[in-house]
VOVEXFI-99498 format. One record per residue (C-alpha): x, y, z. Coordinates in steps of 0.1 Angstrom, whole numbers, padded with zeros to 4 digits, always signed. Each point is the difference from the previous one (the first is absolute). Example, Ala and Ser with C-alpha at 12.3 -4.5 7.8 and 13.67 -1.06 7.14 Angstrom:
2
+0123-0045+0078;+0014+0034-0007;
END
This chain:
540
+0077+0067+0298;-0020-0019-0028;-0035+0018+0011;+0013+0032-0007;-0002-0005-0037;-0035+0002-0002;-0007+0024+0030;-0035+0016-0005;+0016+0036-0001;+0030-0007-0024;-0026+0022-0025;+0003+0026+0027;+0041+0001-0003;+0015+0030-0031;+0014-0017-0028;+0033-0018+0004;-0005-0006+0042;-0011-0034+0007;-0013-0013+0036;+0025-0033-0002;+0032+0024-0007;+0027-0012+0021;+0011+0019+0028;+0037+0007+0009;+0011-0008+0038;+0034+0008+0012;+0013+0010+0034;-0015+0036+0012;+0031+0021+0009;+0016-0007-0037;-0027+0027-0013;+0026+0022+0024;+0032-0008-0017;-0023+0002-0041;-0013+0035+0008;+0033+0011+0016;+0020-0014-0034;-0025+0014-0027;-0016+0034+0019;+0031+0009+0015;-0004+0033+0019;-0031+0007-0007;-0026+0007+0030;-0015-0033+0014;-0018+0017+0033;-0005+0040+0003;+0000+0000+0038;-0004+0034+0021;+0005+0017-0037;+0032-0022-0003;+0009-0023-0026;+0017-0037+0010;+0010-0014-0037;-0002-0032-0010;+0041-0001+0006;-0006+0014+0035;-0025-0034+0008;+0027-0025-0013;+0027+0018+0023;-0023-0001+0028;-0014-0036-0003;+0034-0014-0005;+0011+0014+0031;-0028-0009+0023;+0004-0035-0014;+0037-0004+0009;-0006+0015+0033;-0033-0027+0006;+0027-0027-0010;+0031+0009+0017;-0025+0002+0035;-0009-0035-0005;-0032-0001-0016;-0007-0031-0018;-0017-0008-0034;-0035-0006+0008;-0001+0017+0037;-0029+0022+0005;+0004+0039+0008;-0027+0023+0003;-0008+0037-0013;-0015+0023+0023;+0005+0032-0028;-0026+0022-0009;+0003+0016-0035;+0036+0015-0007;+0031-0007-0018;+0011-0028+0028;-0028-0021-0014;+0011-0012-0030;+0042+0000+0006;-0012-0025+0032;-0024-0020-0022;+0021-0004-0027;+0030-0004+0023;-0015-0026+0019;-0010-0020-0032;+0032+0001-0009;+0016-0015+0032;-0021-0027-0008;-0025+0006+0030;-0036+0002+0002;-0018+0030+0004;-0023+0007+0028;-0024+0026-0003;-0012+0023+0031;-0025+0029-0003;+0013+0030+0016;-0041+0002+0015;+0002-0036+0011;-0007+0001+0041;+0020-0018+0024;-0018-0032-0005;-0003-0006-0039;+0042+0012+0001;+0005-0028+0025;-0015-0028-0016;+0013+0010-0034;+0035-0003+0013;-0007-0033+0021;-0018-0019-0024;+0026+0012-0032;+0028-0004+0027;+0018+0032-0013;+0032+0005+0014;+0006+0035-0002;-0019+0034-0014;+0009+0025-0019;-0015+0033+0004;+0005+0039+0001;+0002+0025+0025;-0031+0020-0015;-0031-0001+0023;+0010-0020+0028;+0005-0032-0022;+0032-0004+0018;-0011+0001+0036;-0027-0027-0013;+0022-0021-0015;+0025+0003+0026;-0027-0009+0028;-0008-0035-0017;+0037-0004+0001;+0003+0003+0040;-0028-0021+0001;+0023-0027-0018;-0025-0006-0029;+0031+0010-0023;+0041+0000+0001;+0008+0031-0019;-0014+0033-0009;+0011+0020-0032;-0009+0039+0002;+0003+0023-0034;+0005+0035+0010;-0030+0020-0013;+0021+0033+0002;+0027-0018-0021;-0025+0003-0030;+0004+0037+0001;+0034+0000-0002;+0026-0026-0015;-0021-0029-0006;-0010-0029+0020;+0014-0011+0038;-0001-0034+0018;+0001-0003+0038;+0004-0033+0013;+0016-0016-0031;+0040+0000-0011;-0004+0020-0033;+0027-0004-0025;+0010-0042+0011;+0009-0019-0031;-0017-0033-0001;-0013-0028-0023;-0035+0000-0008;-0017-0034-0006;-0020-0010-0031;-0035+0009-0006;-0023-0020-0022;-0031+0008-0010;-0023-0027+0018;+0016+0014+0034;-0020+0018+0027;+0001+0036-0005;-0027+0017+0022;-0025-0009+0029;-0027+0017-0006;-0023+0003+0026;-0038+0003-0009;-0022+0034+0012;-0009-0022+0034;-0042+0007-0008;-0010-0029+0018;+0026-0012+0028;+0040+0005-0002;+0016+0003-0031;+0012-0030-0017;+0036+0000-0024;-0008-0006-0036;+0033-0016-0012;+0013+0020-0031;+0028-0014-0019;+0023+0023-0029;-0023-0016-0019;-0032+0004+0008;+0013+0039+0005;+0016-0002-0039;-0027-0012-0018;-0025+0021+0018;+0021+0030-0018;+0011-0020-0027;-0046-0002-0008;-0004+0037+0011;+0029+0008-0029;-0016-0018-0025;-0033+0014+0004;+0006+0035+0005;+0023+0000-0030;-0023-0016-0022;-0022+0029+0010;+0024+0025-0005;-0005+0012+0032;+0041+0002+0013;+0026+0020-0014;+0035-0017+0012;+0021+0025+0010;-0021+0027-0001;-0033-0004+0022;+0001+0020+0035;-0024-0018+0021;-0014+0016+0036;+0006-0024+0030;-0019+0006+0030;-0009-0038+0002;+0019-0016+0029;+0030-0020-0013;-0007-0028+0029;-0031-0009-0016;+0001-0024-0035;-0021+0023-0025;+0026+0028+0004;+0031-0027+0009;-0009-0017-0034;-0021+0021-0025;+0017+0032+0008;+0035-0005+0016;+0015-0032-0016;-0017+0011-0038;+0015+0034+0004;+0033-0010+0006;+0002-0027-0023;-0014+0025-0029;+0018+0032+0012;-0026+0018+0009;+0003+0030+0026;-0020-0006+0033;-0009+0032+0018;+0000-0016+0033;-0021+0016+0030;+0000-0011+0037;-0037+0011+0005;-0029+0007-0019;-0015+0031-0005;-0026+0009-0029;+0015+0038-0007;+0034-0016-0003;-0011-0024-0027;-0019+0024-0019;+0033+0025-0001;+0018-0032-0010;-0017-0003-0030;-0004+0033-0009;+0041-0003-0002;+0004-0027-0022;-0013-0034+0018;-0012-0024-0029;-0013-0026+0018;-0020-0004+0035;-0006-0032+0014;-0020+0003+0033;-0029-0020+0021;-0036+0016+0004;+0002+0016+0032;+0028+0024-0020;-0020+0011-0032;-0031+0005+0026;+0018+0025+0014;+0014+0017-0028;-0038-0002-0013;-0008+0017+0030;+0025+0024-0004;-0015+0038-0009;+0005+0009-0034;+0019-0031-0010;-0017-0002-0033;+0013+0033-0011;+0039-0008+0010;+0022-0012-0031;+0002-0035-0001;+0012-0005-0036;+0035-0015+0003;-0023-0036+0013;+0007-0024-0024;-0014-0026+0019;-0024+0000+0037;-0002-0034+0019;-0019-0013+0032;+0009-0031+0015;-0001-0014+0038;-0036+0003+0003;-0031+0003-0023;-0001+0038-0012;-0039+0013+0004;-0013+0002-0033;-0016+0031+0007;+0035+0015+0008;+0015-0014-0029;-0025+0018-0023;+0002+0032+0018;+0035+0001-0004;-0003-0010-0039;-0026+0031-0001;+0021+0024+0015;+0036-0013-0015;-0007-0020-0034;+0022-0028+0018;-0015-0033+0004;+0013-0016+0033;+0009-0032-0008;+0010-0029+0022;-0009-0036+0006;+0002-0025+0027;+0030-0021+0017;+0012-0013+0034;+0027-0003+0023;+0005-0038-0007;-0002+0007-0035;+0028+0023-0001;-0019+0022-0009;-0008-0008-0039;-0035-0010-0006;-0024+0020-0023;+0000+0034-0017;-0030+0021-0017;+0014+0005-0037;+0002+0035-0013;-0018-0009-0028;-0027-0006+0019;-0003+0029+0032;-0043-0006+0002;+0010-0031+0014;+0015+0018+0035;-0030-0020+0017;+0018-0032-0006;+0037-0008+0011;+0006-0004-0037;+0016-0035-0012;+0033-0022+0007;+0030+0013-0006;+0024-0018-0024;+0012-0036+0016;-0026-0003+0021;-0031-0016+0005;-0032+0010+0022;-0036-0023-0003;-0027-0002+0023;-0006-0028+0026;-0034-0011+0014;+0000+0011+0039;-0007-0036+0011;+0022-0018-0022;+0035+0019-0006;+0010-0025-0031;-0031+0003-0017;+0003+0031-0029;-0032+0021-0007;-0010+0016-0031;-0002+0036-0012;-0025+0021+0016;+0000-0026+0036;+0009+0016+0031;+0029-0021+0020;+0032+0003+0012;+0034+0014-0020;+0030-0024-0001;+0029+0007-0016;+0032-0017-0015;+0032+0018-0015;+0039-0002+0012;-0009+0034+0022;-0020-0021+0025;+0014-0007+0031;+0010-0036+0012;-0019+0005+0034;+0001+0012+0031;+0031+0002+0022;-0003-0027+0032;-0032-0008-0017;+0007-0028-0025;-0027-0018+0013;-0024+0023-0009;+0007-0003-0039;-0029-0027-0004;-0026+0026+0006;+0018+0027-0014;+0003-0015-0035;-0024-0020-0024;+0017-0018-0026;+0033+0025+0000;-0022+0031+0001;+0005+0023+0028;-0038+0003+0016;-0003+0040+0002;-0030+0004+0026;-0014+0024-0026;-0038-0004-0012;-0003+0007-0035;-0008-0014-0037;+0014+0005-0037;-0023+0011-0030;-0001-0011-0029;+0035+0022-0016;+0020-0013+0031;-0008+0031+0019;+0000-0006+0038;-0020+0021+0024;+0006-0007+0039;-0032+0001+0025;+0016-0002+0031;+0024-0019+0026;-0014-0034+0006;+0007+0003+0039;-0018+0040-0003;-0032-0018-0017;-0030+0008+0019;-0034-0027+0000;-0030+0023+0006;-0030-0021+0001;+0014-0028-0020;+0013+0020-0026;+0040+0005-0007;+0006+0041+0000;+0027+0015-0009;+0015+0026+0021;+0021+0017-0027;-0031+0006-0027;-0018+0019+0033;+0035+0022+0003;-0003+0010-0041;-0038+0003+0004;+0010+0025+0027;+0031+0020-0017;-0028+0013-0022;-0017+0020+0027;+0017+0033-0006;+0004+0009+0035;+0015-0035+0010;+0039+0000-0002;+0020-0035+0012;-0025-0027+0012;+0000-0033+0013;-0024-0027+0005;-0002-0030+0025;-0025-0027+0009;-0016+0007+0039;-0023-0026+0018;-0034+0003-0013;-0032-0018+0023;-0022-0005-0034;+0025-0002-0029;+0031-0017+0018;+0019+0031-0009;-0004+0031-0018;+0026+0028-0017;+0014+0028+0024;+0012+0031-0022;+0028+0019+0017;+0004+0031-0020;+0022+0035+0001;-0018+0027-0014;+0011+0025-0023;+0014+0034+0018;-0033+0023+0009;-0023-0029-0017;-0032-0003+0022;-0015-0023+0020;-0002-0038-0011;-0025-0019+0014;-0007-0039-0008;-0033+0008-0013;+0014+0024-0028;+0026-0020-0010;-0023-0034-0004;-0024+0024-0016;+0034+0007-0022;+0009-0034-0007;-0034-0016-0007;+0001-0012-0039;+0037+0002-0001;+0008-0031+0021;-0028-0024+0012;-0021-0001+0029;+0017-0027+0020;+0032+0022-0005;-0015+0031+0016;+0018+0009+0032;-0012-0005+0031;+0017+0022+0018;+0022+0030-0007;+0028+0018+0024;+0017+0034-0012;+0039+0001+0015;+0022+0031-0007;+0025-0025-0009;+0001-0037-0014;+0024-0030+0008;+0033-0002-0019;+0024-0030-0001;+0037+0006+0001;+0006+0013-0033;-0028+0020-0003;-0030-0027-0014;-0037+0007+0017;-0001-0026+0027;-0030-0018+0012;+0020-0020+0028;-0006+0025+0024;-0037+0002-0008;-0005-0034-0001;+0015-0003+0038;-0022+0029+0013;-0031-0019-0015;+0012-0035+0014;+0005+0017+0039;-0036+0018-0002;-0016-0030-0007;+0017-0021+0020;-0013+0025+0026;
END
């Protein structure tokens, strides 16, 4: 990509890492058959306090991809995962890939209706699942309802004892596998469903590649992975890209050990790393917790090499309380489903830029669009919309071709994200184009009100949405959760609060305090739900 030569933040990149660097692409499930030849038995997952070796992944992959084949799936056929985090995950993902079919990803907190129409509109034809948590009995009702052919259980209790167990699949068949190229269709990748029903970003083996192939570069240049070495917590859930890509496929490619957990929970991750966890990559709602957690700042966090954030925009209030209390900067930066998820990182060269979403990484390119004119580039310091370019960006939409006109300017992928570069190729991010609230004229920007907010010490996850306003159009509705035994929050206090730190046309209008916000599927703050509650009281 010619541009790339003289992108703004090349002066940004350590010496020897340049933004045009090439990026490798090669099909996914060969990383299997790498690790398995150069990291032998050493431990790929700990799962349950068991170790599953590199070896132990190759063995399993191969034989769920001869058993897939000998049943009669086809190169290219879809078949969906319905698996929470556990071993089954990533001996079905890489299985699947290797049988040449397309990967179909289900939440395991998807209701009945977003599960349907994932599985109509990919047109999976079978699921695999476990027995753990009534996954079965869920996938086994959408198969009476003849939405699939086939369903494929992994015996939870199996992961105790021998090793891994397939119902509803001949294990052990022999069978020719087809040939995988890069530029083939690897996963369906359905986006968080915020507005509407989710649509299926279309992910080739190369788009998945290079994403890891960028993340490598980077994080090497940086020093910041030790191949071989590194032990890296995983409570992020393998069904969604930042942990499918940046975690899972980088760690088994570089043989690093994943301590893999079904569930989250804040005392578990701080008695992880007081064991020897080197690296943490999590989303905000899980360091707001541990920040929350009593006495979190006296545990012994020094085997952290390296703390990231990513899914979400980390508060930057948290992110300096946890820098206070740990010495760890928690770094992170900014991606998307369709983009596999590569997009932008904060360099560690440069942690007081953690209000940003820090600048592209290597083979990719990000500029700013004017919001009226999607071709039209805008200078440092102008507030538009981010497009971005790179091999990691999806091709479109599945059974949405159509759509690709207004989905890409000029071979950028249009993000919906509000935001604008300085002048050292920095980019901060404002806000969702779609979340973008008009108050009287003026364009205000839900997620500045949410970091204004953070800073209240009593306030602990917020949320902000436009509601109907009679004199200003609309106004900014703060939905907060308090701190435990914090007192009363009234909107008068908390616009007394905010007044000088955000403007006046950005001072809420209204304020509600719930015991408990919105959460999507894998665990982002949602404002769907309080978007929908707004919509039916004024509709009333």
């Amino acid at each position: 990509m010619t541009r790339l030569a003289d992108a703004p933040w090349k002066g940004i990149y350590p010496a020897g890492l340049s933004p045009d660097v090439p990026l490798d692409t090669y099909p996914v499930h060969e990383l299997v058959e790498r690790s398995a030849a150069i990291w032998g038995d050493k431990a790929a997952f700990v799962f349950r306090g068991r170790d599953f070796s590199h070896r132990d992944l190759a063995r399993e992959v191969d034989a769920v991809a001869s058993a897939l084949a000998a049943a009669g799936f086809a190169k290219g056929e879809r078949i969906a995962l319905l698996l929470p985090n556990t071993l089954y995950h990533p001996i079905a993902f890489f299985g699947a890939l290797k049988a040449g079919l397309t990967v179909v990803h289900l939440s395991p907190l998807d209701g009945e209706i977003v599960l349907k129409h994932k599985i109509a509109d990919s047109g999976a034809r079978a699921i695999i699942t476990t027995d753990l948590g009534g996954l079965s009995a869920k996938a086994e009702a959408l198969r009476e309802a003849g939405l699939v052919e086939r369903v494929i259980v992994g015996s939870d209790a199996a992961l105790d004892g021998a090793g891994p167990k397939w119902d509803g699949i001949e294990m052990g068949s022999i069978a020719a596998l087809p040939h995988v190229e890069a530029g083939d269709l690897a996963v369906l990748q359905y986006t968080g469903g915020t507005t509407g029903l989710p649509k299926g970003a279309m992910l080739t083996h190369a788009n998945l590649s290079a994403a890891v192939s960028s993340y490598d570069a980077w994080f090497s240049a940086h020093g910041l992975i030790r191949p071989g070495e590194d032990r890296v917590l995983l409570f992020l859930p393998l069904f969604h890209i930042y942990a499918l890509t940046a975690v899972m496929l980088r760690g088994v490619k570089n043989g690093l050990t994943l301590l893999l957990h079904t569930r989250f929970d804040a005392e578990t991750a701080l008695a992880e790393i007081e064991a020897g966890a080197t690296s943490f990559p999590g989303v905000p709602t899980m360091w707001i917790a541990i920040a929350a957690t009593p006495g979190f700042e006296k545990r012994d966090l020094s085997s952290l090499r390296y703390c990231a954030s990513g899914g979400a925009p980390l508060p930057v209030e948290v992110a300096r309380k946890l820098k206070r209390a740990t010495g760890h900067d928690i770094l992170g930066g900014w991606g998307m489903t369709e983009t596999s998820p590569a997009g932008t990182n904060i360099p560690v060269t440069h942690p007081d830029r953690v209000d940003t979403i820090g600048v592209p990484l290597p083979g990719i390119y990000v500029d700013i669009v004017a919001l009226d004119d999607p071709r039209r580039v805008l200078p440092a310091g102008e507030t538009g919309e981010l497009r971005i370019f790179g091999p990691n960006v999806m091709s479109g939409y599945w059974g949405r071709e159509g759509d690709n006109d207004t989905i890409f300017s000029d071979g950028g992928f249009l993000t919906g994200d509000i935001g604008f570069m300085d002048g050292d190729g920095f980019f901060t991010i404002v806000d969702r184009k779609k979340d973008m609230i008009i108050c009287g004229g003026f364009n205000v920007y839900p997620q500045l009100i949410e970091q204004a907010v953070y800073t209240h010490p009593d306030v602990e996850e917020v949320l902000v949405i436009g509601i109907p306003d009679a004199y200003r159009g609309e106004t900014p509705k703060v939905f907060a959760k308090l701190q435990d035994g914090a007192p009363e929050l009234t909107l008068e206090s908390l616009r007394a609060f905010l007044k000088g730190k955000i403007g006046p046309h950005e001072l809420p209008g209204a304020l509600e305090i719930r015991p408990a916000l919105p959460r999507t599927p894998v665990g982002k703050l949602s404002k769907l739900e309080l978007k929908q509650e707004a919509a039916l009281k004024a509709a009333q």
